[in-house]
N, C-alpha and C positions, 0 to 999 in steps of 0.2 A: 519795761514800764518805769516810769521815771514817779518821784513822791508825789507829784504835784497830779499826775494823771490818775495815781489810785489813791489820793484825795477825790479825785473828781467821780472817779466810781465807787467809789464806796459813797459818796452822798447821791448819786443818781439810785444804788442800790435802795438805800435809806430812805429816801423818796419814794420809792415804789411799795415799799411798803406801808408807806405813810396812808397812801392813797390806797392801798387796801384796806386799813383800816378807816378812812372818810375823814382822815384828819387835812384837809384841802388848806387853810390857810398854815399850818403850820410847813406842809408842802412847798405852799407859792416862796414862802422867805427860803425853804432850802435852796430850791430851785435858783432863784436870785443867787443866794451864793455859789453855785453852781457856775451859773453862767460866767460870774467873773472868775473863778480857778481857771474855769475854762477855757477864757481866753488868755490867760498868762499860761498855758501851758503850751500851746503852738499847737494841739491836735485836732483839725480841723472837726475830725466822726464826734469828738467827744463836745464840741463846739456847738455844733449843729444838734446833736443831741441833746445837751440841755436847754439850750433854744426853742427845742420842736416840742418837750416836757413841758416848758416854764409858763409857754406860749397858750397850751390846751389848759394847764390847769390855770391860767388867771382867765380863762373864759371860762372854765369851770364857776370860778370862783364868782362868775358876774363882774369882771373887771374888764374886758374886752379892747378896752385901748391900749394897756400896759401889756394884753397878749400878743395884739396887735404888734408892739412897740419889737417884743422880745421873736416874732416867729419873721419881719422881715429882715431884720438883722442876722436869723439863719437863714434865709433864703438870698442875701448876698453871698453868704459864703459860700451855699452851695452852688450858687452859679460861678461863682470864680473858682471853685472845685472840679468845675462839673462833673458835682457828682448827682445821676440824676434820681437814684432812691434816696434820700433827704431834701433833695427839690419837689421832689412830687409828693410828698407826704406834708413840706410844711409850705407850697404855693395851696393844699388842699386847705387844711388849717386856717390860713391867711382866708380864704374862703369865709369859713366860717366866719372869723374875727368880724368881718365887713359886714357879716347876715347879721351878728347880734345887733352890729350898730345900726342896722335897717339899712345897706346899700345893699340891694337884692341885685341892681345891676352889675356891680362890681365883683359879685359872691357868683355870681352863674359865669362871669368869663374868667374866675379864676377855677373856679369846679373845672368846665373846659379845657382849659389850661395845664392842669390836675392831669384829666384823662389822657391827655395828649402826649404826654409824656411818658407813658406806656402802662399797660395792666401790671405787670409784675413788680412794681413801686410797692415796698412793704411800707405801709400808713406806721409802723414803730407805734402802734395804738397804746397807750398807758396801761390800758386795760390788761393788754393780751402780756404787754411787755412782764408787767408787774407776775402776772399768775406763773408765766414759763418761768419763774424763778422759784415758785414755792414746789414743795415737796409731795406728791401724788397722795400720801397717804393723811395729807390736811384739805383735800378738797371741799368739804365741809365748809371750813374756815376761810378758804380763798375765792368760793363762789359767794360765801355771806357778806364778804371783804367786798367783791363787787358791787353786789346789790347796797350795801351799805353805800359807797363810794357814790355810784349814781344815783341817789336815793337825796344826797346830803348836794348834789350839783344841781338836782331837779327842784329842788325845796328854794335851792338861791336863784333859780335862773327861770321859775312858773312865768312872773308872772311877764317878762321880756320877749319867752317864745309867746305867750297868749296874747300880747299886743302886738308881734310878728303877722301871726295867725289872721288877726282881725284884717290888720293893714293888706293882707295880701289877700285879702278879698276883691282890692281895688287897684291892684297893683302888679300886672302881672311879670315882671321880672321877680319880685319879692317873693309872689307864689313858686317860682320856676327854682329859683333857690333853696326857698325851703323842702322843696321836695327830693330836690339832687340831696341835698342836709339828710332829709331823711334815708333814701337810699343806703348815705355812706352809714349811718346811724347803723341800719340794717346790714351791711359788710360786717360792721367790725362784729356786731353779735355772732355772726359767723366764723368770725374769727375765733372768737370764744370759744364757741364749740369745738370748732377743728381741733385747738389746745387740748381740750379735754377733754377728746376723742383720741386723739394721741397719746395721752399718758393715763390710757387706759381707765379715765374717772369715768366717761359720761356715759347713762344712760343708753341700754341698746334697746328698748322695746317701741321706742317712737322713731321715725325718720330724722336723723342727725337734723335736716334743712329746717324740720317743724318745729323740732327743738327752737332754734334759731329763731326762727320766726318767732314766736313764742315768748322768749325772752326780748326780744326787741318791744313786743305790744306791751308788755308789761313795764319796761323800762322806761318808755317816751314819756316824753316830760307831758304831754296832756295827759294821761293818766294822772298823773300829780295833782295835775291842774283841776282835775274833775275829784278827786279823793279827799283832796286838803282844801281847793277854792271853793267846791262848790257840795260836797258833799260832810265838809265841816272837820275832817278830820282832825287829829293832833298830828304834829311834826314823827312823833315818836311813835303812833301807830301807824302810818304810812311806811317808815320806814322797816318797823316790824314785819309789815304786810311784804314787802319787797324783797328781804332776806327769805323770808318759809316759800313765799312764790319761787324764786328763784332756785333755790335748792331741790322743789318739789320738781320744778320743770325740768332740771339737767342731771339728778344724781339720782341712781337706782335707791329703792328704800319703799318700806312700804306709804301706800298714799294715803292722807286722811279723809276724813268726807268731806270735809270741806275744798278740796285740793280745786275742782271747778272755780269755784266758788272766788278761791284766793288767787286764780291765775286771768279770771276774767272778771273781775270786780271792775 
């Protein structure tokens, strides 16, 4: 490994930790630097990788054309790689990119697209990437670290899916989109679990799938929308609520009475 490549991992590292803790703009600039080490160092995987990173989190961030800008510039690479797990993870991506900007048409033939290119495409989810890095015995800390992380993406991004939502009332590509969206939404929660099924943290007295399911209702950004837009909340107890939800639903430990309460609010 050459200096310039583990520059380039050691800041993808640093990043992922970023984003467990919900620190997302301070993210999007490493990330940007990222990209450019990236591409002075000639390694394509590490290329594509910070790409397929820089790209989810400035739509995290409500930036959507600069993710836009950063996930199809990996997605040349990856096609003059052809390599097709970073094509199918960031033509998915790109997907989305197009949903935030409301092309519902152009987000359902690239979802398509996506799938086409075979099931076994690992999505390199931020999520999942970030956790298989920390250490089993902080699981605590690394599922709060999530909930935190989509907590602080849902708060920036309410009120884009809600005008989504409306339009695709009227609109049926936009509806078709948003709901492949949600799907994948529901994968990667899956994903999640799997992790954490694996390194022996999660929860065995509920169905692994339920779990999953579970943590996805709680996560989607209308929940947000209904907690903070319409039910008044502050920024800081939503996200409160999202961490204790989260942890109740995936980690053994005893439950409060409130635990209903706090999973299906």
């Amino acid at each position: 490994m050459t200096r310039l490549e583990g520059q380039c991992r050691a800041l993808l590292f640093h990043g992922s930790a970023g984003a467990l803790l919900g620190e997302i703009d301070e993210v999007a600039q490493l990330l940007a630097r990222t990209c450019e080490l990236a591409a002075r160092s000639g390694d394509p995987e590490l290329f594509m990788t910070a790409h397929l990173y820089r790209g989810t989190i400035e739509i995290q961030c409500g930036r959507a054309p600069e993710g836009l800008e950063a996930l199809e510039v990996g997605r040349l690479v990856a096609e003059k790689s052809c390599d097709v797990r970073f094509l199918g993870a960031l033509t998915e991506m790109t997907g989305t990119a197009h949903l935030y900007l409301g092309d519902g048409r152009k987000a359902v033939r690239l979802y398509e697209e996506a799938a086409a290119i075979g099931d076994g495409t690992p999505r390199q989810h931020v999520f999942t990437r970030a956790l298989s890095r920390l250490d089993p015995q902080a699981a605590t800390e690394a599922v709060e670290g999530i909930a935190t992380f989509a907590a602080a993406a849902n708060l920036r991004t309410r009120a884009r899916w809600e005008a989504l939502r409306r339009a695709a009332a009227t609109d049926a590509d936009l509806a078709a989109a948003l709901q492949q969206c949600e799907q994948l939404g529901r994968q990667d929660h899956r994903q999640t679990v799997a992790l954490l099924a694996e390194r022996g943290v999660l929860r065995t007295d509920v169905p692994a799938d339920e779990l999953a399911d579970q943590l996805w209702v709680v996560m989607r950004s209308a929940q947000c929308q209904r907690l903070v837009g319409r039910a008044g909340w502050t920024e800081e107890r939503y996200t409160a609520w999202l961490r204790r939800a989260a942890v109740q639903i995936l980690l053994p430990g005893p439950r409060p009475v409130d635990h209903l309460l706090g999973v299906l609010a």
